[in-house]
Residue frames relative to the residue before (quaternion, step in Angstrom):
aa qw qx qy qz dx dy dz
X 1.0000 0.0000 0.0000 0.0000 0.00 0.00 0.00
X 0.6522 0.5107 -0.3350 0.4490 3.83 1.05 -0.67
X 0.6019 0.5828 -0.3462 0.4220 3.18 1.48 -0.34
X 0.7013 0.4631 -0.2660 0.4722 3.05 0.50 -0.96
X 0.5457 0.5557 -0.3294 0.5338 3.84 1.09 -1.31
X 0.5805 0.2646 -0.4466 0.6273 4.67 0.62 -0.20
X 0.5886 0.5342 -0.5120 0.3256 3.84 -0.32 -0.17
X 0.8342 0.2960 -0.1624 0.4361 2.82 -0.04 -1.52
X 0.4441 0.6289 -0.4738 0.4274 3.96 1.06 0.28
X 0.6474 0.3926 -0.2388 0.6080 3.17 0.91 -1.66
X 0.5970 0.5298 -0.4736 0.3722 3.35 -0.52 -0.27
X 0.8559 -0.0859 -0.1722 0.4800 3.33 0.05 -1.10
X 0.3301 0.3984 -0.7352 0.4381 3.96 0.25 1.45
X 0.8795 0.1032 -0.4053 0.2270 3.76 0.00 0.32
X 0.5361 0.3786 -0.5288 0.5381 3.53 0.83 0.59
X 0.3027 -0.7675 0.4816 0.2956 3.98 0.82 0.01
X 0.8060 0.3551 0.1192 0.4582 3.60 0.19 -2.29
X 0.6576 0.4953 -0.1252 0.5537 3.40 1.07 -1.45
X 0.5407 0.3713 -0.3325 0.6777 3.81 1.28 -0.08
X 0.1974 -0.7730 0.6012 0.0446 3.98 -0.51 1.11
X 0.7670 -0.2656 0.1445 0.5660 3.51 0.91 -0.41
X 0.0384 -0.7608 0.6476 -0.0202 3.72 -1.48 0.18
X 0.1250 -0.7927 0.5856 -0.1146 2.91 -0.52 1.59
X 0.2736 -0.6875 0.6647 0.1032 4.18 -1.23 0.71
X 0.1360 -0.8350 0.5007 -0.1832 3.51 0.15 1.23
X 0.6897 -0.1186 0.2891 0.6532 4.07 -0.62 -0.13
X 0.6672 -0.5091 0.3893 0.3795 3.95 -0.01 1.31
X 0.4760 0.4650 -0.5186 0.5369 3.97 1.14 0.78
X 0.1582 -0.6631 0.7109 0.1732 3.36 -1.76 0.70
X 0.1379 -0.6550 0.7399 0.0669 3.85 -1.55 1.30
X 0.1558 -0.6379 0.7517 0.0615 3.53 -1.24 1.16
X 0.1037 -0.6681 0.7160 0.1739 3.22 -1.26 0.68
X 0.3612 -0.7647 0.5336 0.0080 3.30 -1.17 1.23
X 0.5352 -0.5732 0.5448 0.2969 3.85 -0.87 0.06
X 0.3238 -0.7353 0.4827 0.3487 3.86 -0.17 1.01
X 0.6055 0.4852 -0.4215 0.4693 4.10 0.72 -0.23
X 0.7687 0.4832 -0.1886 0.3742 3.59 1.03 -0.59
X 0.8849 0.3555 -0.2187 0.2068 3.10 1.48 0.10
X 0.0342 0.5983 -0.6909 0.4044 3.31 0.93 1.80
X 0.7317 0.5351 -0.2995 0.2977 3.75 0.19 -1.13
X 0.6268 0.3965 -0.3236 0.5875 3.58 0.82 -1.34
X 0.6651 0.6144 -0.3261 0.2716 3.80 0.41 -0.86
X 0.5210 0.4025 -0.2691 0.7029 3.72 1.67 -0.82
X 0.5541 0.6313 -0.4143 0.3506 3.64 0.38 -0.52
X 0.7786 0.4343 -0.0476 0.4504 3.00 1.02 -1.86
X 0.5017 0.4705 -0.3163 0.6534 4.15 1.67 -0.60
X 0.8702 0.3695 -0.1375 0.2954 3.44 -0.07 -0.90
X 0.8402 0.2592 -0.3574 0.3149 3.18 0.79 -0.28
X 0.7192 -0.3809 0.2583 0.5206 4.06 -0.95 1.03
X 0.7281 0.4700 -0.3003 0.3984 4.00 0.05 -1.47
X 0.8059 0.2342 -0.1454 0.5239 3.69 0.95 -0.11
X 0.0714 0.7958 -0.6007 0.0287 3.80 0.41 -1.03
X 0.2054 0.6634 -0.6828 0.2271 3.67 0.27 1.20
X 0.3293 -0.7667 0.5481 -0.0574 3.39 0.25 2.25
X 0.8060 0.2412 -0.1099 0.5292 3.84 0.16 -1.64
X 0.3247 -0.6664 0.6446 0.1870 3.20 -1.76 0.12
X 0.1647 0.8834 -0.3900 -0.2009 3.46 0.12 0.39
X 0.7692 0.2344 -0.2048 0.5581 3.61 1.01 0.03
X 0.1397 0.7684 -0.6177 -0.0927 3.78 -1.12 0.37
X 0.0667 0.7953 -0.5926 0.1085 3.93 -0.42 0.90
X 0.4500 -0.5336 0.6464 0.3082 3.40 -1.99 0.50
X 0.2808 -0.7043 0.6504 0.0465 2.94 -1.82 0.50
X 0.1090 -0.8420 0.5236 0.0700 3.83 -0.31 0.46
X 0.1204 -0.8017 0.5855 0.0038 3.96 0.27 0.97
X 0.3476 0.7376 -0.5619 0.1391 3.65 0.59 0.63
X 0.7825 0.2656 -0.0612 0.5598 3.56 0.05 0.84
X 0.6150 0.6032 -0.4514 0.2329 3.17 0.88 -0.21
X 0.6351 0.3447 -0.4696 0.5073 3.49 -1.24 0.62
X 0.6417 0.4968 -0.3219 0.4877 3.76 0.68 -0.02
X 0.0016 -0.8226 0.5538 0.1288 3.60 -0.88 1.20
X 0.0030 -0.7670 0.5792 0.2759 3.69 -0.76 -0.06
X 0.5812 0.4449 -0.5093 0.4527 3.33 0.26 0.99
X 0.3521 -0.7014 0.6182 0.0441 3.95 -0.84 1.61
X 0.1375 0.9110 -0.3881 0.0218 3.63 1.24 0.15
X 0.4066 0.7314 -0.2856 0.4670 3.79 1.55 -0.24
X 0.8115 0.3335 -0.0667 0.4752 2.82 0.46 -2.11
X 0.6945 0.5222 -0.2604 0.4209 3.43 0.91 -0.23
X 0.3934 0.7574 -0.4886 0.1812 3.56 0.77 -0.28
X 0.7658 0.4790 -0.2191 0.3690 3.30 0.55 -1.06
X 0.7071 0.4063 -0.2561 0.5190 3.68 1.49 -0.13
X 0.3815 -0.7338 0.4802 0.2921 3.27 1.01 -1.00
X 0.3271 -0.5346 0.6346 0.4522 4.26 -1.06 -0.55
X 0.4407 -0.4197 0.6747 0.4177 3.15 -1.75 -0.07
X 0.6553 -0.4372 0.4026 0.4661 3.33 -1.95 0.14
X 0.8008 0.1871 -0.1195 0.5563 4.06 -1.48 0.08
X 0.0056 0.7642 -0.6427 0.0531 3.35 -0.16 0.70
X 0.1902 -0.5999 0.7606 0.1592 3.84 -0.87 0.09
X 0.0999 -0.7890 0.6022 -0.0696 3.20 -0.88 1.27
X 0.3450 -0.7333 0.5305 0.2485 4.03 -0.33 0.61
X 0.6421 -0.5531 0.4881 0.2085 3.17 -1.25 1.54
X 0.7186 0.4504 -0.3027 0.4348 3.56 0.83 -1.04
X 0.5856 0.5785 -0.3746 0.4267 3.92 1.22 -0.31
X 0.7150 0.5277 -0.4070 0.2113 3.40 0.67 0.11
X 0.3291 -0.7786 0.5093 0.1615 3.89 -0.04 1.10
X 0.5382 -0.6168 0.5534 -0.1536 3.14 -1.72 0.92
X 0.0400 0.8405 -0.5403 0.0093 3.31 1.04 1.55
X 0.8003 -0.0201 -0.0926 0.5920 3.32 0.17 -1.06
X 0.8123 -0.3537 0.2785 0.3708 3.14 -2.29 -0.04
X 0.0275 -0.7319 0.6501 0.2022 3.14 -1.02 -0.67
X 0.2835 0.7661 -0.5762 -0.0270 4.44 -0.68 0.28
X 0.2835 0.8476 -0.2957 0.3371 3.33 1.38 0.65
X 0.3148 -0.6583 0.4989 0.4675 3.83 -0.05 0.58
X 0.6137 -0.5108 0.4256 0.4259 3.61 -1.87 0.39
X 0.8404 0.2955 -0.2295 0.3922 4.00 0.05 -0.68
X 0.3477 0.7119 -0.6092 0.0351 3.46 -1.37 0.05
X 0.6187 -0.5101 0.5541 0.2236 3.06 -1.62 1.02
X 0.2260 -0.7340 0.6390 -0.0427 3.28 -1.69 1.12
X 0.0333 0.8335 -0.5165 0.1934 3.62 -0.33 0.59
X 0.3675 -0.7891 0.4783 -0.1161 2.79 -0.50 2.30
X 0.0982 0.8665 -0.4814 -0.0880 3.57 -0.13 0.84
X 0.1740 -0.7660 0.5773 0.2228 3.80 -1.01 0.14
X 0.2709 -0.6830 0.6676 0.1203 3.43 -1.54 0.17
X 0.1943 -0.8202 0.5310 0.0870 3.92 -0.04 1.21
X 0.7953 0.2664 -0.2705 0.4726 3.40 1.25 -0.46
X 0.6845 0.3771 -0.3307 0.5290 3.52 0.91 0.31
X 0.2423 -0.6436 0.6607 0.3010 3.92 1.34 -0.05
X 0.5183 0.4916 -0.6616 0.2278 3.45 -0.59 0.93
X 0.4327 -0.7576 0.4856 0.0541 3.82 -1.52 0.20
X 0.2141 0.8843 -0.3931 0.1331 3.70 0.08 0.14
X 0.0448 -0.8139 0.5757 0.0642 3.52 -0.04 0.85
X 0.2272 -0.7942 0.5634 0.0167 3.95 -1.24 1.22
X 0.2590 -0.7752 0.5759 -0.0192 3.54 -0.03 1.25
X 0.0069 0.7386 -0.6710 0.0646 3.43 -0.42 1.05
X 0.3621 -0.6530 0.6575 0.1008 4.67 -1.19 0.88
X 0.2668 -0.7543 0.5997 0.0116 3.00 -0.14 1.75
X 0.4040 -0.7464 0.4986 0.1763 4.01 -1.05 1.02
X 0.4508 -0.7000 0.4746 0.2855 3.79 -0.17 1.64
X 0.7088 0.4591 -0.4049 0.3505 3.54 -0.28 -0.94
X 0.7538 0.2093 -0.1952 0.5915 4.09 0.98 -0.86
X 0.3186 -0.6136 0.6757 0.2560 4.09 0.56 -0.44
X 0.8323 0.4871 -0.2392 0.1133 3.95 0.64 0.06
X 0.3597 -0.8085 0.4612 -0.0655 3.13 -0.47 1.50
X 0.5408 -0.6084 0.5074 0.2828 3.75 -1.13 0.95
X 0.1045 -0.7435 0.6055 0.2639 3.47 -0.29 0.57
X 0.5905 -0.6503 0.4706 0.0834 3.49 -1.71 0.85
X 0.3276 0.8942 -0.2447 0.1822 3.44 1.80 -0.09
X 0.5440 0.6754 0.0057 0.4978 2.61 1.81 -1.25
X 0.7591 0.2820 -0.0767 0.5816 3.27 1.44 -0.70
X 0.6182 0.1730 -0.1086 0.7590 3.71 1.28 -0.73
X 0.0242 -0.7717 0.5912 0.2331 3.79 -0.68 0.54
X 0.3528 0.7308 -0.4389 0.3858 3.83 1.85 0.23
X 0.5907 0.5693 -0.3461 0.4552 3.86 1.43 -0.82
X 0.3776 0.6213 -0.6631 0.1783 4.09 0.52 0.14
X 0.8291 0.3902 -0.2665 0.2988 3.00 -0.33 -1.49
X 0.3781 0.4697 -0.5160 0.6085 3.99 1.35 -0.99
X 0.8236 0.3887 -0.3754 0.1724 3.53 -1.12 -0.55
X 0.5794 0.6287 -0.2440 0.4576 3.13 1.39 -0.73
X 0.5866 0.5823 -0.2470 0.5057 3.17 1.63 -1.42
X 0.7063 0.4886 -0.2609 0.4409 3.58 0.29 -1.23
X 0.5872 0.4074 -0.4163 0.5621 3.73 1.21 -0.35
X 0.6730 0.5732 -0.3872 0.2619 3.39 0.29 -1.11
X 0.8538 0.3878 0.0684 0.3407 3.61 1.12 -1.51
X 0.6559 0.3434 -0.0545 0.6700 2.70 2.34 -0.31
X 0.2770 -0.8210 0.4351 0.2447 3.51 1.23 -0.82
X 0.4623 0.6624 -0.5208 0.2761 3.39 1.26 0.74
X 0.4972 -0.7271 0.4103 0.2360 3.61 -0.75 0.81
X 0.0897 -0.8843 0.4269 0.1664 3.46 -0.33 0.28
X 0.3062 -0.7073 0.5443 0.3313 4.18 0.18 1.01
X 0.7163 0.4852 -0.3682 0.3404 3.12 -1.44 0.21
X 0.7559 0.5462 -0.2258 0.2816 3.36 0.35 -1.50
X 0.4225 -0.8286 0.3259 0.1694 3.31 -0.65 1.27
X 0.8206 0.0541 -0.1853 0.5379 3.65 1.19 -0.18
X 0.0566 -0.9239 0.3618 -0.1109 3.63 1.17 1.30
X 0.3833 0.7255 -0.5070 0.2641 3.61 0.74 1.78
X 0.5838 -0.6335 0.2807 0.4232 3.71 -0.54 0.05
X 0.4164 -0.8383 0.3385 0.0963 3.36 -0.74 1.13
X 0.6816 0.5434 -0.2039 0.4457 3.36 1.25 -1.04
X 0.7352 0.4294 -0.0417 0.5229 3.09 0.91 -2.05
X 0.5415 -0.7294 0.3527 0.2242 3.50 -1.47 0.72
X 0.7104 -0.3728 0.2687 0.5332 3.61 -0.93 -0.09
X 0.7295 0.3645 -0.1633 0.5553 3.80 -1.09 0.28
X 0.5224 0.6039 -0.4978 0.3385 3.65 0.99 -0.81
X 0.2739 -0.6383 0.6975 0.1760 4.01 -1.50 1.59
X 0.9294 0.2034 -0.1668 0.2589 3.04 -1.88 0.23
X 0.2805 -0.7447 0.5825 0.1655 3.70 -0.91 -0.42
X 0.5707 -0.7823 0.2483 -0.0232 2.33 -0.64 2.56
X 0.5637 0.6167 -0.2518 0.4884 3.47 1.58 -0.69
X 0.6630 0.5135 -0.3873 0.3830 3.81 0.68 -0.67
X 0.7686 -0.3761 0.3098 0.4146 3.37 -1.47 0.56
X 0.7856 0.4093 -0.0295 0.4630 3.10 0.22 -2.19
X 0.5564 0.5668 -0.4914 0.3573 3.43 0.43 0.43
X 0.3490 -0.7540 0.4408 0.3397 3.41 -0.54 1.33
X 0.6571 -0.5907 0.4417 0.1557 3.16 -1.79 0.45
X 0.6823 0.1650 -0.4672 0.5376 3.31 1.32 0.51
X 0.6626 -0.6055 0.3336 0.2880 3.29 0.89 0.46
X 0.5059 -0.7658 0.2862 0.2751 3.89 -0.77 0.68
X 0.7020 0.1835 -0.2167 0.6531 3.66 1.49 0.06
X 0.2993 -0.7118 0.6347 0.0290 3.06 -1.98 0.14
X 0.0590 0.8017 -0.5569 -0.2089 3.45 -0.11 0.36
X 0.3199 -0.6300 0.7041 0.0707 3.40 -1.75 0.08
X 0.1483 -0.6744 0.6500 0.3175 3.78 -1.46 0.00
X 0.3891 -0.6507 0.6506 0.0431 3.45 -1.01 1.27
X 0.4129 -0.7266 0.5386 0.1075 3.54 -0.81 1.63
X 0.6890 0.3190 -0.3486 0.5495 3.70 0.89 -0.63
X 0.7280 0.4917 -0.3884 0.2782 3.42 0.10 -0.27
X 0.3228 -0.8033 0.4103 0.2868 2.91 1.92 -0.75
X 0.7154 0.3497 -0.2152 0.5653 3.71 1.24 0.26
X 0.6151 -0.4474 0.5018 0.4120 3.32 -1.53 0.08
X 0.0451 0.7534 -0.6514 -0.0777 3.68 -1.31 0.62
X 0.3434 -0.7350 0.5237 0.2600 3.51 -1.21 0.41
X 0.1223 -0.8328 0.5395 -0.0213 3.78 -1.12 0.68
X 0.4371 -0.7112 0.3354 0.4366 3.32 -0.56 0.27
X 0.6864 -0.4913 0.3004 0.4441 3.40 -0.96 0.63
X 0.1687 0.7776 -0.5938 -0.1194 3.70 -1.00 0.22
X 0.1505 0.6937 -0.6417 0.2904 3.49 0.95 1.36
X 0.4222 -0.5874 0.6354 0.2702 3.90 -1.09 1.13
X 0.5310 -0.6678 0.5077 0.1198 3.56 -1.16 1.54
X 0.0544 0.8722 -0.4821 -0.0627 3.83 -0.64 0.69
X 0.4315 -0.6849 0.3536 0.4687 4.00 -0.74 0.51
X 0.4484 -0.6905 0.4469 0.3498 3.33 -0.75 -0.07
X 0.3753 -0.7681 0.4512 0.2561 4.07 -0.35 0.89
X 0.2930 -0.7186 0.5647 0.2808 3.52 -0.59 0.46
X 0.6898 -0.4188 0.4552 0.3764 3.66 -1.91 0.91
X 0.0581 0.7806 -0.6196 -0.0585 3.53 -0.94 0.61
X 0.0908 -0.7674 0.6316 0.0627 3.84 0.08 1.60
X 0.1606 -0.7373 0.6552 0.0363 3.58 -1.28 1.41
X 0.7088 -0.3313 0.4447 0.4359 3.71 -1.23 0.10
X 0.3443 0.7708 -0.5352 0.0278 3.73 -0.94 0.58
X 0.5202 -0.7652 0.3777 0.0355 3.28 -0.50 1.68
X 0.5290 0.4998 -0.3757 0.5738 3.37 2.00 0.08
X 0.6320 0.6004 -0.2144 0.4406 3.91 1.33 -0.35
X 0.4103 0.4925 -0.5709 0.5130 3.58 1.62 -0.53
């Protein structure tokens, strides 16, 4: 912990502003970074002696729609349960903690092989462009993470040299990773005997709610 507690000092006494915040969590440090500032803190963080975060090992979107917001009362309910498909009301959903944070940003898992240290750098991807410095240049292990995070999230990444979706298929709308994406999704494809090919259609699976887990009291578990 004392390690990590000199890091994150130095860190932000020299990026000062451009270092939004750092937090020491479960013996893990998360810098949040400025999205213009972080190709920079990132060579900062490979390159210089006091840190050597050498490997990348993880880069992913995040999607904070809703977050701090529950619509499941799941406490107060144990003892009854939901019926199946519930229709829940937009207006039932409560507000535990705050939230003034843009909805996306990019995470980025870092490692240090010669100092065993860890450090993960959270950079708030801007809604209106989705675009972010990619980091390739500096970790070339981050293609394919990056590719993902476009593919499932639609954040864009500048820089990146072959920036198509990786997971999902050709023709494939939207990105499957965001909140608001429905859950059966917005096409379907099929193979069509006269046409002799695959075709795509819209989806005509009947939409359903999802039930929350309801753990009750059982007396077979003492």
């Amino acid at each position: 912990m004392a390690d990590l507690e000199k890091i994150k000092q130095r860190i932000q006494t020299k990026f000062g502003n451009e270092v939004t915040d750092a937090v020491i969590a479960h013996n893990e440090l998360t810098i949040e970074v400025n999205v213009d500032a972080l190709t920079k803190i990132c060579l900062e963080l490979r390159d210089n002696k006091t840190y050597q975060f050498n490997q990348l090992i993880d880069l992913c979107g995040v999607d904070y729609l809703d977050h701090g917001v529950a619509e499941w009362a799941t406490e107060s309910t144990t003892g009854t349960g939901f019926s199946r498909a519930v229709e829940r009301d937009p207006a039932d959903k409560q507000r535990i903690t705050e939230w003034n944070k843009p909805r996306f940003a990019v995470v980025i898992h870092l490692l240090s092989t010669i100092l065993n240290q860890r450090i993960r750098v959270r950079a708030f991807v801007p809604e209106d462009t989705m675009l972010i410095d990619s980091v390739i240049d500096i970790w070339n292990a981050v293609d394919w993470f990056e590719r993902e995070a476009f593919d499932l999230y639609g954040i864009l990444f500048k820089g990146h040299p072959d920036l198509r979706r990786i997971l999902t298929d050709y023709g494939f709308i939207g990105h499957p990773f965001r909140k608001d994406f429905p859950l059966s999704g917005n096409v379907e494809m099929r193979y069509d005997a006269k046409q002799q090919r695959v075709i795509y259609e819209p989806v005509d699976i009947e939409p359903r709610v999802l039930v929350p887990k309801v753990i009750r009291e059982d007396s077979r578990y003492e």
